[in-house]
Structures are given as structure tokens and as C-alpha cells.
N, C-alpha and C positions, 0 to 999 in steps of 0.2 A: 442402477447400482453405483453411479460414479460416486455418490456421498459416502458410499461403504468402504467401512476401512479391508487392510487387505485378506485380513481373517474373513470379514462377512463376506467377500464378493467370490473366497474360495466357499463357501459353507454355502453359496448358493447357487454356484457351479455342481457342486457335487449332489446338491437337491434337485435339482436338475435333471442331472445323467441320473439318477435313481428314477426320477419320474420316469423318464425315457426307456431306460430297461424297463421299468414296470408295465409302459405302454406293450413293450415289442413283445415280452413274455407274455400277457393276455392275449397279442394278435397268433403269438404261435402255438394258446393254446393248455399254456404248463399249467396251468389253473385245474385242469382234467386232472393231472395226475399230486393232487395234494398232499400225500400221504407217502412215509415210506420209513424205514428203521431210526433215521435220524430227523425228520418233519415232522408239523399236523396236528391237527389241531386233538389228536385223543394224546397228546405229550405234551403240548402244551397247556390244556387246561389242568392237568394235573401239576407240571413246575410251576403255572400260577399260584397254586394254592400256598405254599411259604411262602411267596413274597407279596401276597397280599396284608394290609394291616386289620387286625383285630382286635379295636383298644376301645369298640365305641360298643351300644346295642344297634347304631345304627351302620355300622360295616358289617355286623354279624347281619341283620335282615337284609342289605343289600346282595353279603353272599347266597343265602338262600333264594332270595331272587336268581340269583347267578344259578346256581344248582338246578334251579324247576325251568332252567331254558335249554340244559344241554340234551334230551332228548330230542327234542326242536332240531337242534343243529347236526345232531348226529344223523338227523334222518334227512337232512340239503346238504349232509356232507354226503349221504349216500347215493344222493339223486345226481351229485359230479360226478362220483366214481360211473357211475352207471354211463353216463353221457362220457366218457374219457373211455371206455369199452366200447362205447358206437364208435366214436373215430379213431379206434385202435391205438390209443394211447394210455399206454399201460406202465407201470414200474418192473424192475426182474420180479419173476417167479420167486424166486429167494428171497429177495429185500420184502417181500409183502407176507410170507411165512413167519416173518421175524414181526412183523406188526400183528399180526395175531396173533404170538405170544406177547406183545407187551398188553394189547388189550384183555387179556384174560388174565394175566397178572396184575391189572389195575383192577378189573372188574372183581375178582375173589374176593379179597380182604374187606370185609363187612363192620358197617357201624363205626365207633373210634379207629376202630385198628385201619381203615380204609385212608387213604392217604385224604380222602375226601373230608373224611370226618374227624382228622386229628383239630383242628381249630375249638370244636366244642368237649375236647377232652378236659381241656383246662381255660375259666374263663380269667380276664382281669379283673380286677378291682372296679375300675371303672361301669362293667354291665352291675348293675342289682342283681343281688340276691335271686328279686320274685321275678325279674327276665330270664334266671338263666335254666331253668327245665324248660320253659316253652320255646326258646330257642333253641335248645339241645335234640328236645322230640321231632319239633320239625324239621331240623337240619340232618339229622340224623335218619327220617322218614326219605327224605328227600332223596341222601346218600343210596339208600339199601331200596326206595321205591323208584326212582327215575333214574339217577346216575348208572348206578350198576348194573340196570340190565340194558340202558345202551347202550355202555361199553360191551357188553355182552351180546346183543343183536349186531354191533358194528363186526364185534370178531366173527360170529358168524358167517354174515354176510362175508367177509373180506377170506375168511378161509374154505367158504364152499363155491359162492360165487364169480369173487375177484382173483385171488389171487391163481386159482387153476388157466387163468386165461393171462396169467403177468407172461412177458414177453422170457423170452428163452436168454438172448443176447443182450448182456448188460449195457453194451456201444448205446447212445442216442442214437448212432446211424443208421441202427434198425428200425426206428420206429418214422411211421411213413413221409414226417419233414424231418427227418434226421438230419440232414447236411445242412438244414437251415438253425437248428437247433444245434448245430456241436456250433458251428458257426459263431450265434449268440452268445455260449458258453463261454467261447474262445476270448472272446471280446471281453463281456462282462470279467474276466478272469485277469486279463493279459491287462485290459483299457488299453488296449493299441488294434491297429487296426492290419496288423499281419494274417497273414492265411494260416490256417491251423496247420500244414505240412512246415511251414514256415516254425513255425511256436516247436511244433516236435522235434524239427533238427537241430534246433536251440536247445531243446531239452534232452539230446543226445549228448551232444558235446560237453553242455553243462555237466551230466552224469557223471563222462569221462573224465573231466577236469577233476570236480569234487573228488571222487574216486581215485584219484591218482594223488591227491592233500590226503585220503583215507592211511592211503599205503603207505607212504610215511610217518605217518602216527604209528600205525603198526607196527613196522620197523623197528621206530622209538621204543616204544612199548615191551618187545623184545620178543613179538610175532614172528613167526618165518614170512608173510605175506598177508595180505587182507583178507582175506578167505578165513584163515586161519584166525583170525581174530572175530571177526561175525560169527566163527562156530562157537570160542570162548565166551562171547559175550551172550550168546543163546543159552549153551549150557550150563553156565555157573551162576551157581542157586544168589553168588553174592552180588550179582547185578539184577535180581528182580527180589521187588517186594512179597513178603510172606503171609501178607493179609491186608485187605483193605484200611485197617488204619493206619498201617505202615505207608501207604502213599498219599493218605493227608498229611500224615507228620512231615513227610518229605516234603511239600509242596508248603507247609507252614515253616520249616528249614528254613527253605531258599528264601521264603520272601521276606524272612526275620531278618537273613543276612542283608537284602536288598534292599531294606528301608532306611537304613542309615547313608548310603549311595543315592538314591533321590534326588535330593537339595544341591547335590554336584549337580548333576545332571539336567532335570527340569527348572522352573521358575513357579508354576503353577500347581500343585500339589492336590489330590484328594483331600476332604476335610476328616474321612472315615476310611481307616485301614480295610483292608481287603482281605473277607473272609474266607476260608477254607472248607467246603463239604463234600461227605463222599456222595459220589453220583448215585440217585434214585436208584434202589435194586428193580426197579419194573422196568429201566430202560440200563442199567448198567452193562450189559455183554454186550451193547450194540451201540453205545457209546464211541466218540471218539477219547482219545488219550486224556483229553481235559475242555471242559468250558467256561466261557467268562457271560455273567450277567450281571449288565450297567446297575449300578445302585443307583437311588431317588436323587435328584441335585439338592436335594436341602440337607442332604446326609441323613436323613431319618433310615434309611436302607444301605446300608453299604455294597460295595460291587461284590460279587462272589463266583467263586471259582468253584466247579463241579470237580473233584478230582479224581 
């Protein structure tokens, strides 16, 4: 790397430590436990499906290709789960409850309506005319003959078999290389190489600090104290949104406001604004607060925010 400018020789540092982690998670095993309320591949192949392109007849047959493979996978995804149950490595009880309801809310919705099968509800211009019922029959057969009932064998399996046996205690420390695994965590998280009691006491203090910047704002605000204002900000209907598209609009807000700021700020600019949608109803209650997905580098895809 000495010819690499000093961009490439960090981008290849951090390819690097990626590979690295990637080795030490396989040696410790996390591969077993693939699946959980926010992982996996029964989420992912469903947010693939919008951000794949459908402008050709030959992306439309290469998804159905795609479609008549996920029983296949659904069933070496179940042959880990099974092997992560021999060496008692499990996810919580709870967090695996929550993945069988999302795979039963994927699996329901039949035909078009199936997150699967919105691509062939409307085709472009570009597929013919005399392509688009045979592509629609099959992709659709596809949906409602393969797709759907693995999602549906998956949730099965994961609510009779799996998840009764998911671990009671959320800690990694429960599960039988726990200390080697929060360990890892620590690391991957931190990128330093402090001990995890170390990181905690750090995140004590920090607490107290932050917390005590809180109380002052409070103050400000015309709170009696912090307490008091955490209850205000819970209860009053005018700090939480009234419907789901109230929190896109908010999130399209801010970043209206923020794009004229930019060009202060960076040098290097996206070529495609950054678009806004509300998070999948089959994974929305178990979502976190918001997420970002890289757009294509030619800008044909822009980045997007789940909101």
C-alpha cells in the first residue's frame, strides 16, 4: 500500500479489521444464531425486493430465478438453526417470538398484494406486451407456490421448535462462550482494546455527565428538574407523531432543511437526494427508530431512509 494515497490505505485498514472480525465471529460461532427481530435473511430478502431493478424482461426472469431458490435456502437456513441448538446457542426467547410474527406477516399476503409480487403488478414499457402474462403467471406461481410456504414452514419450525428452547437471559454471558463473545462485542463496538468493566465504568460516568447537561436544559425549559421533564416529554401528545406519515414528513423536514447546509460543510456531495420511506409494516414494531440503505454509485438508486 505505500503507492496508496491516504484515503486508500485507510479503506484498506478497515477492510481489513472487517475481514478480521468476520474471521473471529465464524470461530466463535455467531453464524448459529442468524436470525433475530432485527437480522436474516427471511428480512432481507423481502427489503431486497424494492431495491432491486425492474426495467428489462431480463431482471424480471432473473428474479424469478431468485424466487424458485428461496425454499432451498430456507431450508440450510434451518439446518443452522438446528446445528446452533446442538451447541446451545440460541437468541432470547422473545426476540425469536417477534421473528415469527414477522415471518407469518410476510408469508400471508398472497399474489400482488405479497411484498413478493408487487414488481409484476405494474410492468414498464420496456418488457412487451406478449412477455408480460408469462412473466406475471410465473412470478406469481412462484410467490404463492415456493415463497410463501417457506416463509410459512420457517415460522413454524422457529415457533414450535426453535424459539421454545431460545435462551431465557438476554446477556451473551449466558450463552456457553459468553465472556468470549461480550468480549468481541466490546471490541467490535468500542475498536479499542479496553476490558468490558472498563467500557461500563466509562458508560457510567458518561451517563452522569450527559445527565447532568439534561438538567440544565430542564431548568431552562422551565422544568422543576429532569425527571420532570422525561415525564412531560412522554406524556404530551405534542412531542409524538399521530400516524405513520407524520414521521416521514418529519424526517423529509429535516433533511429539506439540511440540504442547503451540505456544501458548507462537505466537498464531496451525493449525486441523488436521499429518499424517505416508512418502514415495512411486516418488520415495523420491531424496527429500530430509523435506517439508512446505501444507494447504487451511479445514482440510478438513491440512499434511503426507513422511517
Amino acid at each position: 500500500t505505500s503507492g496508496f494515497a491516504e484515503q486508500d490505505r485507510l479503506n484498506k485498514e478497515l477492510m481489513v479489521q472487517q475481514l478480521k472480525d468476520g474471521i473471529r465471529a465464524f470461530d466463535l460461532k455467531l453464524n448459529e444464531m442468524p436470525i433475530d427481530q432485527f437480522n436474516g435473511v427471511h428480512l432481507q430478502l423481502a427489503q431486497f425486493v424494492p431495491a432491486l431493478p425492474f426495467e428489462t424482461t431480463k431482471q424480471y426472469e432473473d428474479y424469478l430465478a431468485r424466487l424458485n431458490q428461496v425454499p432451498g435456502l430456507f431450508d440450510k437456513l434451518i439446518d443452522i438453526l438446528k446445528q446452533g441448538e446442538k451447541d446451545k446457542l440460541l437468541p432470547p426467547k422473545f426476540l425469536l417470538e417477534k421473528v415469527v410474527k414477522q415471518c407469518q406477516s410476510i408469508a400471508e399476503p398472497a399474489g400482488e398484494a405479497s411484498v413478493f409480487g408487487k414488481p409484476v403488478a405494474k410492468f414498464p414499457d420496456a418488457v412487451p406486451e406478449a412477455e408480460r402474462k408469462r412473466l406475471h403467471d410465473a412470478i406469481i406461481a412462484a410467490v404463492d407456490g415456493k415463497v410463501r410456504p417457506a416463509y410459512a414452514k420457517l415460522a413454524d419450525f422457529v415457533a414450535k421448535d426453535y424459539a421454545p428452547k431460545g435462551r431465557t437471559e438476554p446477556g451473551l454471558w449466558s450463552l456457553p462462550n459468553g465472556d468470549a463473545l461480550y468480549g468481541c462485542d466490546v471490541e467490535q463496538q468500542t475498536t479499542t482494546n479496553k476490558a468490558p468493566q472498563e467500557i461500563h465504568d466509562l458508560g457510567l460516568a458518561e451517563g452522569k455527565r450527559i445527565e447532568g447537561e439534561q438538567a440544565k436544559i430542564a431548568t431552562k425549559l422551565g422544568y422543576k428538574d429532569l425527571a420532570s421533564m422525561r415525564v412531560a416529554l412522554k406524556t404530551d401528545t405534542k412531542t409524538h407523531a399521530s400516524s405513520r406519515q407524520e414521521i416521514v414528513d418529519l424526517y423529509k423536514k429535516y433533511i429539506d432543511q439540511m440540504q442547503p447546509k451540505l456544501p458548507e460543510l462537505f466537498g464531496l456531495l451525493p449525486k441523488t437526494k436521499v429518499e424517505v420511506l416508512p418502514v415495512e409494516e411486516f418488520r415495523e414494531k420491531e424496527a429500530s427508530g430509523a435506517q439508512y440503505h446505501q444507494g447504487t454509485p451511479d445514482g440510478t438508486r438513491p440512499g434511503r431512509v426507513d422511517g
